[in-house]
ChimeraX commands (.cxc) that place a marker at each C-alpha (Angstrom):
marker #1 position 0.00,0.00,0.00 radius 0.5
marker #1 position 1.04,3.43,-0.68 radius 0.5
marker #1 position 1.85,6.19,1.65 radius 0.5
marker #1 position -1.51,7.79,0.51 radius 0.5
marker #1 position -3.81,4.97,0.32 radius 0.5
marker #1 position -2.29,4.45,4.07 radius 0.5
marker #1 position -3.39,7.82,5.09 radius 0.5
marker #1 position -6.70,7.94,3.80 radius 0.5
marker #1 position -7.41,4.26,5.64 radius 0.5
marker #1 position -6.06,6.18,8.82 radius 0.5
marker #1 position -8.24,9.44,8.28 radius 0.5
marker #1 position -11.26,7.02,7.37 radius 0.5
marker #1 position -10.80,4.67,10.35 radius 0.5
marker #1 position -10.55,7.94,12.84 radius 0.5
marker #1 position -13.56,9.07,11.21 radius 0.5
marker #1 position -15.45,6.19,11.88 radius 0.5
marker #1 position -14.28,6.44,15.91 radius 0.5
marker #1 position -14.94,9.89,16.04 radius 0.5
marker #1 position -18.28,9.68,14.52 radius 0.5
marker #1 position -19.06,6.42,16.97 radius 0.5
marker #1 position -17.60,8.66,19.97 radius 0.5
marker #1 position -20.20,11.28,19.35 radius 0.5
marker #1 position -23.30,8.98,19.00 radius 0.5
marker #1 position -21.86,7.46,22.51 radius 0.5
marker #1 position -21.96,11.10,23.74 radius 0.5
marker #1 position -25.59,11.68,22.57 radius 0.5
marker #1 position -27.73,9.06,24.97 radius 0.5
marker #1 position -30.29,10.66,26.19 radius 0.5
marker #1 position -31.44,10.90,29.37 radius 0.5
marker #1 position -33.57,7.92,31.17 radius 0.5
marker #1 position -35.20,10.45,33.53 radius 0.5
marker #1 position -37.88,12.97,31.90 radius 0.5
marker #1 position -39.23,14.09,34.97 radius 0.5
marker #1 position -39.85,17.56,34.74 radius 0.5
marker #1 position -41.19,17.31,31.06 radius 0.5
marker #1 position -44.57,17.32,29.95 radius 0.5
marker #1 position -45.87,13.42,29.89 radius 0.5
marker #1 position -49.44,12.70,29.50 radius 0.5
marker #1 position -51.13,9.21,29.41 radius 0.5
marker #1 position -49.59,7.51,26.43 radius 0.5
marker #1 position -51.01,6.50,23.39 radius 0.5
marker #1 position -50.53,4.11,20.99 radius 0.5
marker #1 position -47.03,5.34,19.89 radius 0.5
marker #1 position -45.73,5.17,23.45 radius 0.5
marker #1 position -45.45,3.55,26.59 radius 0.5
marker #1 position -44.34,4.92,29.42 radius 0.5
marker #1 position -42.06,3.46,32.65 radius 0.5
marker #1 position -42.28,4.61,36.33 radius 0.5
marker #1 position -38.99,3.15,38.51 radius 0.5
marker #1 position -35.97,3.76,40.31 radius 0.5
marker #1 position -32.85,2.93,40.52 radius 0.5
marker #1 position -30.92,2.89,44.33 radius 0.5
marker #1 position -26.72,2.43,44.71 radius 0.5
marker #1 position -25.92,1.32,48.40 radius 0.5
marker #1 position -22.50,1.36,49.34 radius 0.5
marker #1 position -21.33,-1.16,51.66 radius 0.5
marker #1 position -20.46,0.09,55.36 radius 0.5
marker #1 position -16.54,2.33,55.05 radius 0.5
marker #1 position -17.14,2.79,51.33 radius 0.5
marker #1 position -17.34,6.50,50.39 radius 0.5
marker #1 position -20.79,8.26,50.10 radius 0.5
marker #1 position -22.03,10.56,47.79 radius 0.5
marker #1 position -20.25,8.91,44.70 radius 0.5
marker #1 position -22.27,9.29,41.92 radius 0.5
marker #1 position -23.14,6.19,38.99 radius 0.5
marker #1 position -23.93,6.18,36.37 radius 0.5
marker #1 position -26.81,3.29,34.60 radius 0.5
marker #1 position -26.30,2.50,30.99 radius 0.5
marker #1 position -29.99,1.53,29.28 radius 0.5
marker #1 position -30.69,0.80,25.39 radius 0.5
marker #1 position -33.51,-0.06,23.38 radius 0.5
marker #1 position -33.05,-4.08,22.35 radius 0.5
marker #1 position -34.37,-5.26,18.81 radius 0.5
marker #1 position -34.65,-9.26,18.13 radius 0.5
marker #1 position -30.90,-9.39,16.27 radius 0.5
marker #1 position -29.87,-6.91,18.00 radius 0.5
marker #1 position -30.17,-8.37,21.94 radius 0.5
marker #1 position -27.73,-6.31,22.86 radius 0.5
marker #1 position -28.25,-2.67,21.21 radius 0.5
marker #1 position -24.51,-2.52,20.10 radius 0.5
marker #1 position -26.07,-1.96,16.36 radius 0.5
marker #1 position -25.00,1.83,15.69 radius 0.5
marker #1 position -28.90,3.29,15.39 radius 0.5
marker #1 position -29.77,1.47,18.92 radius 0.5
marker #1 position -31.30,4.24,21.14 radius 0.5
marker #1 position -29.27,4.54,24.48 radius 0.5
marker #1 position -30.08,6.32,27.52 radius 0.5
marker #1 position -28.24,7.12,30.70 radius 0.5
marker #1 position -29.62,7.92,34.51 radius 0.5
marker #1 position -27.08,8.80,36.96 radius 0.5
marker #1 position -27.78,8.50,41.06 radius 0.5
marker #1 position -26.03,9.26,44.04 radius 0.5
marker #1 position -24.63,6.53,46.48 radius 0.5
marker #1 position -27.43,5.57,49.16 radius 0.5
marker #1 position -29.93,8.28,47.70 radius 0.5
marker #1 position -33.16,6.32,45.70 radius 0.5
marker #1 position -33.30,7.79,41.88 radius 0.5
marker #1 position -36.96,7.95,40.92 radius 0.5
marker #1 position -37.37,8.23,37.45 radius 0.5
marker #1 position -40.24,8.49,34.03 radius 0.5
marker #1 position -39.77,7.90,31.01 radius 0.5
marker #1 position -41.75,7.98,27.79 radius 0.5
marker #1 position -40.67,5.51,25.46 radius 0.5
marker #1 position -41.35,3.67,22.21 radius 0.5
marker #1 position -42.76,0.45,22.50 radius 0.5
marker #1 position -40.14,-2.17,22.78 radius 0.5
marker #1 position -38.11,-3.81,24.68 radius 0.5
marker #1 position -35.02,-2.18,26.70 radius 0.5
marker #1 position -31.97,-3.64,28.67 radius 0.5
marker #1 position -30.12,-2.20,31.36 radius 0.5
marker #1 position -26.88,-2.77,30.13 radius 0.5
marker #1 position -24.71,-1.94,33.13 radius 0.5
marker #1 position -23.48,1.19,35.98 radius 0.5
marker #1 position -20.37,2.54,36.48 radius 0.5
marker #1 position -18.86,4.95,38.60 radius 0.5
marker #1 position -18.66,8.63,36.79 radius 0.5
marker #1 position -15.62,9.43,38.57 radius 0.5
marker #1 position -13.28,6.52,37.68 radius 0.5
marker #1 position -13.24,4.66,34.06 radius 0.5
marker #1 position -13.41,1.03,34.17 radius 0.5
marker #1 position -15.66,0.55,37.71 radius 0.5
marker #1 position -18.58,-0.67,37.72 radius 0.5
marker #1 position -20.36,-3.72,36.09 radius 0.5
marker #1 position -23.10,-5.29,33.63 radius 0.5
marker #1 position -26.63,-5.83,34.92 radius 0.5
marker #1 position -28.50,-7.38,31.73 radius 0.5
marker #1 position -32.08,-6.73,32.90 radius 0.5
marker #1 position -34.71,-6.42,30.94 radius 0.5
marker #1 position -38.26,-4.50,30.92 radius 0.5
marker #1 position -40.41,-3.54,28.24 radius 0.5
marker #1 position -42.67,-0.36,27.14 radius 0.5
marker #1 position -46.26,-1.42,25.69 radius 0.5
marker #1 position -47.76,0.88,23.72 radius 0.5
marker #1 position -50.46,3.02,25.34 radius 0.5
marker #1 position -49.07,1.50,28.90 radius 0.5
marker #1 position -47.84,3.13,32.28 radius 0.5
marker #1 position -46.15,0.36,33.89 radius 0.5
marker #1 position -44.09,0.53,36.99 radius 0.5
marker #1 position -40.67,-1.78,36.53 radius 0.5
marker #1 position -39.62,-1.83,39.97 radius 0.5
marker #1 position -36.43,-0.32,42.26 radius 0.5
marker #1 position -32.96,-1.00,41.02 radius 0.5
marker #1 position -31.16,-1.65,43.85 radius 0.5
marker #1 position -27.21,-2.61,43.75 radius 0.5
marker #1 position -24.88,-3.00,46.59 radius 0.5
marker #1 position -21.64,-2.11,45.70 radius 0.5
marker #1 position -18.53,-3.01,47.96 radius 0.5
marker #1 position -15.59,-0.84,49.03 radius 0.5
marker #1 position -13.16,-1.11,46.34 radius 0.5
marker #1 position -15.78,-1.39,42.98 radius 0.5
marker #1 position -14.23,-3.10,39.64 radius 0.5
marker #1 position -15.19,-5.07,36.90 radius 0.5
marker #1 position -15.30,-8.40,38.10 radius 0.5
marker #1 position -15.64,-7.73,41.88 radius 0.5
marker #1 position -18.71,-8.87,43.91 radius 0.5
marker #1 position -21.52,-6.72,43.66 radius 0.5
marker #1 position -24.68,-7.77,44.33 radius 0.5
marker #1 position -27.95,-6.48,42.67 radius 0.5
marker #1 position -31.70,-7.06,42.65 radius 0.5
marker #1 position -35.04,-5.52,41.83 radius 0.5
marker #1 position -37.79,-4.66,44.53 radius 0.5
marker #1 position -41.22,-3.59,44.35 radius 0.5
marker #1 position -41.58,-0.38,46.19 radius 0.5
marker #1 position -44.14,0.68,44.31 radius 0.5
marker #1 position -46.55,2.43,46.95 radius 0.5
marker #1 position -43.54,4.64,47.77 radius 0.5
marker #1 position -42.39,5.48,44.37 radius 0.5
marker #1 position -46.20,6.04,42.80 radius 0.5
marker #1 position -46.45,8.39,45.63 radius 0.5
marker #1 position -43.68,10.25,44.63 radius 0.5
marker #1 position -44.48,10.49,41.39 radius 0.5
marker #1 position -47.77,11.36,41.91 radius 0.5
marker #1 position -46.70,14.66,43.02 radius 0.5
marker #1 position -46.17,15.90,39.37 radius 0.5
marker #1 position -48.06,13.05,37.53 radius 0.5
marker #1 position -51.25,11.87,38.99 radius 0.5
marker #1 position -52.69,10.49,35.94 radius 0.5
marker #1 position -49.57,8.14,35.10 radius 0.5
marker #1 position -49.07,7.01,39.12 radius 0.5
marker #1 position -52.71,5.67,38.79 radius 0.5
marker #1 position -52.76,4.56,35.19 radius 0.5
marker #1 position -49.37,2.28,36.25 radius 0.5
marker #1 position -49.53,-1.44,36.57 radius 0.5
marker #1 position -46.97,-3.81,37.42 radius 0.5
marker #1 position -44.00,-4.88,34.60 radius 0.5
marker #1 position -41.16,-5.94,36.73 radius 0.5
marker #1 position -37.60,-5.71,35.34 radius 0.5
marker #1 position -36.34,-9.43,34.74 radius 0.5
marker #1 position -33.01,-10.42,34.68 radius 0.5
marker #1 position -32.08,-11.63,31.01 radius 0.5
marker #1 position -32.01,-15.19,30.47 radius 0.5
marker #1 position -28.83,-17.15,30.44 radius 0.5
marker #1 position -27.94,-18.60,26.85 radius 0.5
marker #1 position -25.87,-21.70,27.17 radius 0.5
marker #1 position -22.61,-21.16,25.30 radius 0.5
marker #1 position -21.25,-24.01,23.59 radius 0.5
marker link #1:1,2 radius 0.2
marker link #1:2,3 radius 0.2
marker link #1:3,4 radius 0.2
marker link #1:4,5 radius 0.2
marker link #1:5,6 radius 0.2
marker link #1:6,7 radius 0.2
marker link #1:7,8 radius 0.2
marker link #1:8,9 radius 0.2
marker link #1:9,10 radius 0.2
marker link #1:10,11 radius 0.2
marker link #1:11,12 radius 0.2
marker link #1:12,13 radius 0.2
marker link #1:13,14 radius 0.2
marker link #1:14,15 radius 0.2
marker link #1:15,16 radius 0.2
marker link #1:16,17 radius 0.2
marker link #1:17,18 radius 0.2
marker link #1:18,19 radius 0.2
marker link #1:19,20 radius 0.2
marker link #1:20,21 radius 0.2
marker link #1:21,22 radius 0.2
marker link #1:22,23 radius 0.2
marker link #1:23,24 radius 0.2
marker link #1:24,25 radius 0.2
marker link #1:25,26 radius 0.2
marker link #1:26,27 radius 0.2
marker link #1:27,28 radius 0.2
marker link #1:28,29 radius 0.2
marker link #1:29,30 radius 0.2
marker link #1:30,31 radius 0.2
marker link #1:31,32 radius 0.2
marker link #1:32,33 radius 0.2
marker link #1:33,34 radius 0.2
marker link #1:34,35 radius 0.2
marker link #1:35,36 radius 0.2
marker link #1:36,37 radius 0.2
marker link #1:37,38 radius 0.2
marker link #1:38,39 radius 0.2
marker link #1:39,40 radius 0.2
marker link #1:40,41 radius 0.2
marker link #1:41,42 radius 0.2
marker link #1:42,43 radius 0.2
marker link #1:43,44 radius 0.2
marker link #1:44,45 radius 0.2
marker link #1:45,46 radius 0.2
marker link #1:46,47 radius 0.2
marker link #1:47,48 radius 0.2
marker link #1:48,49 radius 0.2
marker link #1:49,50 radius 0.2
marker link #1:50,51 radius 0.2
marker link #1:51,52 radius 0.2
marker link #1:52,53 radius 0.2
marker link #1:53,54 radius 0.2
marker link #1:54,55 radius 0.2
marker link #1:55,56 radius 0.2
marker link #1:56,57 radius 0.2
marker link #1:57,58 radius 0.2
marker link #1:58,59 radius 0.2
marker link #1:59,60 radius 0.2
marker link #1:60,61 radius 0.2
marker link #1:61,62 radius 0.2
marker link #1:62,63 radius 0.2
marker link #1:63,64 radius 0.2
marker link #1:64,65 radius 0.2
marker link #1:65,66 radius 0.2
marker link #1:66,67 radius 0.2
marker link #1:67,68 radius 0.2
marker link #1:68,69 radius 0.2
marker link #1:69,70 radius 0.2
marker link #1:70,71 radius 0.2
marker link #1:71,72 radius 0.2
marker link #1:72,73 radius 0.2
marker link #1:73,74 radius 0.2
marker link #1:74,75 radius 0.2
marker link #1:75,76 radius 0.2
marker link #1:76,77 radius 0.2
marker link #1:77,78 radius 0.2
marker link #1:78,79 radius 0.2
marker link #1:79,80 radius 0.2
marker link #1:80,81 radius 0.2
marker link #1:81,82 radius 0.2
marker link #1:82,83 radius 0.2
marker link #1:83,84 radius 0.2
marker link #1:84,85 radius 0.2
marker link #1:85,86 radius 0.2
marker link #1:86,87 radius 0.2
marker link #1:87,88 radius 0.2
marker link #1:88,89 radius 0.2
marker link #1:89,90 radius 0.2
marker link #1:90,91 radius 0.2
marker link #1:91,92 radius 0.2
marker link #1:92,93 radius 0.2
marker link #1:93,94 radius 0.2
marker link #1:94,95 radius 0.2
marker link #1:95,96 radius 0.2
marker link #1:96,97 radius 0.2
marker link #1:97,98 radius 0.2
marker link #1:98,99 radius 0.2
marker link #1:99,100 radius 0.2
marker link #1:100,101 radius 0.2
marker link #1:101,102 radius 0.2
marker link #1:102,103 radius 0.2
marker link #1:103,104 radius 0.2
marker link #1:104,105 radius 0.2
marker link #1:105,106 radius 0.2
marker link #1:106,107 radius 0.2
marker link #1:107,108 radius 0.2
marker link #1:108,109 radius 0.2
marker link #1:109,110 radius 0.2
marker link #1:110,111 radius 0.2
marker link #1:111,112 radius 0.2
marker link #1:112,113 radius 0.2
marker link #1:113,114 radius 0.2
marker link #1:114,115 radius 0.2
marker link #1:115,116 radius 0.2
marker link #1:116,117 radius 0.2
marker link #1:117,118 radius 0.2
marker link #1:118,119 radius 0.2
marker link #1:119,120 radius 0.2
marker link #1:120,121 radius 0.2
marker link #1:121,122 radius 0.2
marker link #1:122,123 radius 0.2
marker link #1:123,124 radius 0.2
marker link #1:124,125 radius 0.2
marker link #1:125,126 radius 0.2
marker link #1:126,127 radius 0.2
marker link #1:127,128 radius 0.2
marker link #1:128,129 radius 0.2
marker link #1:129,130 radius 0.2
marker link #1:130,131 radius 0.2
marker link #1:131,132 radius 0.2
marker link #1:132,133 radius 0.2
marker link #1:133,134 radius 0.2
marker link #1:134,135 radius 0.2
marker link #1:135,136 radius 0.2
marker link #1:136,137 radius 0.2
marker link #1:137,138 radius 0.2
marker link #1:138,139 radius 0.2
marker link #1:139,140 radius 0.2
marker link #1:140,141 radius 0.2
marker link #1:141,142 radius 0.2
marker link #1:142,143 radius 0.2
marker link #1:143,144 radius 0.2
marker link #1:144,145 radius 0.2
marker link #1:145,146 radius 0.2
marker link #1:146,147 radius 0.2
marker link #1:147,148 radius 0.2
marker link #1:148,149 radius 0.2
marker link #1:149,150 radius 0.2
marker link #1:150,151 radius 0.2
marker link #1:151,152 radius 0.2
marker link #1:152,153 radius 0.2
marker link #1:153,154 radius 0.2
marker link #1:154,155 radius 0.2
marker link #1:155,156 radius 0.2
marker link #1:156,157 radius 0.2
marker link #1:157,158 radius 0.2
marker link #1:158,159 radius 0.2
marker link #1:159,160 radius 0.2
marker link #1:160,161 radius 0.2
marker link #1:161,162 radius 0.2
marker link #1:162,163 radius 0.2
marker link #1:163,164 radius 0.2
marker link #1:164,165 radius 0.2
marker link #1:165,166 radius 0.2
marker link #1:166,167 radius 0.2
marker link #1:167,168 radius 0.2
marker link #1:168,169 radius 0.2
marker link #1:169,170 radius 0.2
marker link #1:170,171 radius 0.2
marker link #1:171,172 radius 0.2
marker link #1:172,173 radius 0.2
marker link #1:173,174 radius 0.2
marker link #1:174,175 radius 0.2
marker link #1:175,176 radius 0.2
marker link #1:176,177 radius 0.2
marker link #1:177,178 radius 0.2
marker link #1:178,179 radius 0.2
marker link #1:179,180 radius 0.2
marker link #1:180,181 radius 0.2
marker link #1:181,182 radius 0.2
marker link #1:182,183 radius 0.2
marker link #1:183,184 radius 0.2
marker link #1:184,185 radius 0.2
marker link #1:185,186 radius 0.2
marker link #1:186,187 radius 0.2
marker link #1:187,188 radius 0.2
marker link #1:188,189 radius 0.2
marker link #1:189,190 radius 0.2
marker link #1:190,191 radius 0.2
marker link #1:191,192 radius 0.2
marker link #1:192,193 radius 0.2
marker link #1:193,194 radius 0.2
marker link #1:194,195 radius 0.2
marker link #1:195,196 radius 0.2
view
């Protein structure tokens, strides 16, 4: 290959990371509280949860994570396909993250959480929920216990509870109509595929 041939690969292959960099940089945000949602129709569904980071005992508060959602297609089960709509929700350590969200209908994973402050720490979740189309549902509480010293790899332990008298309350506040419209969709964890 010639010198130029080299550096047009090079100048094509840093656009492409570029241009992935920025459509990384543009999720959009899992929480729309504070915008106008009414009662969905058929184009939409909408999702009433939380999400809630507890630190173990000696690990430091107020560090704030950072949950990594995206809309899931049948060949796409992960949403790495470069149209795949991502989100993002960030919480602080041991404070619950309420959140709403109008979204197609579909189904969505959360992917994973990190911690904003430090590249690399965190882990995947691989749950599951779904938006139905003209549907409030409430998905549950996000809860993960994170210990001291949080990698990749490291124990942390997650689950999803039903706290849903607490949260619909809460959201009530600003959305009556979609806190008594919602009806139960738990988040599920994503079924193991056997590898062989």
């Amino acid at each position: 290959m010639n010198r130029q041939a080299t550096q047009t690969v090079i100048a094509r292959v840093v656009s492409v990371v570029a241009g992935l960099a920025v459509l990384n940089a543009c999720a959009t945000s899992f929480d729309m509280t504070g915008e106008r949602i009414a009662l969905p129709g058929p184009e939409w569904g909408v999702v009433i949860g939380s999400v809630l980071v507890q630190p173990e005992e000696g690990a430091v508060a107020r560090d704030t994570y950072e949950f990594e959602m995206v809309q899931i297609q049948p060949g796409d089960p992960d949403g790495v396909r470069p149209y795949a709509q991502e989100y993002h929700l960030t919480a602080k350590s041991g404070e619950e993250r309420v959140f709403v969200s109008r979204l197609r209908p579909g189904h969505y994973l959360i992917r994973s959480f990190r911690k904003t402050s430090i590249a690399g720490l965190g882990g995947d979740l691989g749950l599951i929920f779904s938006a139905e189309p003209g549907e409030v549902r409430y998905v549950g509480r996000v809860h993960v216990e994170v210990p001291r010293r949080l990698s990749k790899g490291k124990d942390y332990r997650f689950s999803v509870d039903n706290v849903r008298a607490e949260t619909l309350t809460e959201v009530a506040r600003q959305y009556p109509e979609l806190a008594q419209a919602a009806v139960d969709g738990p988040v599920k964890a994503r079924p193991v595929t056997s590898q062989e």
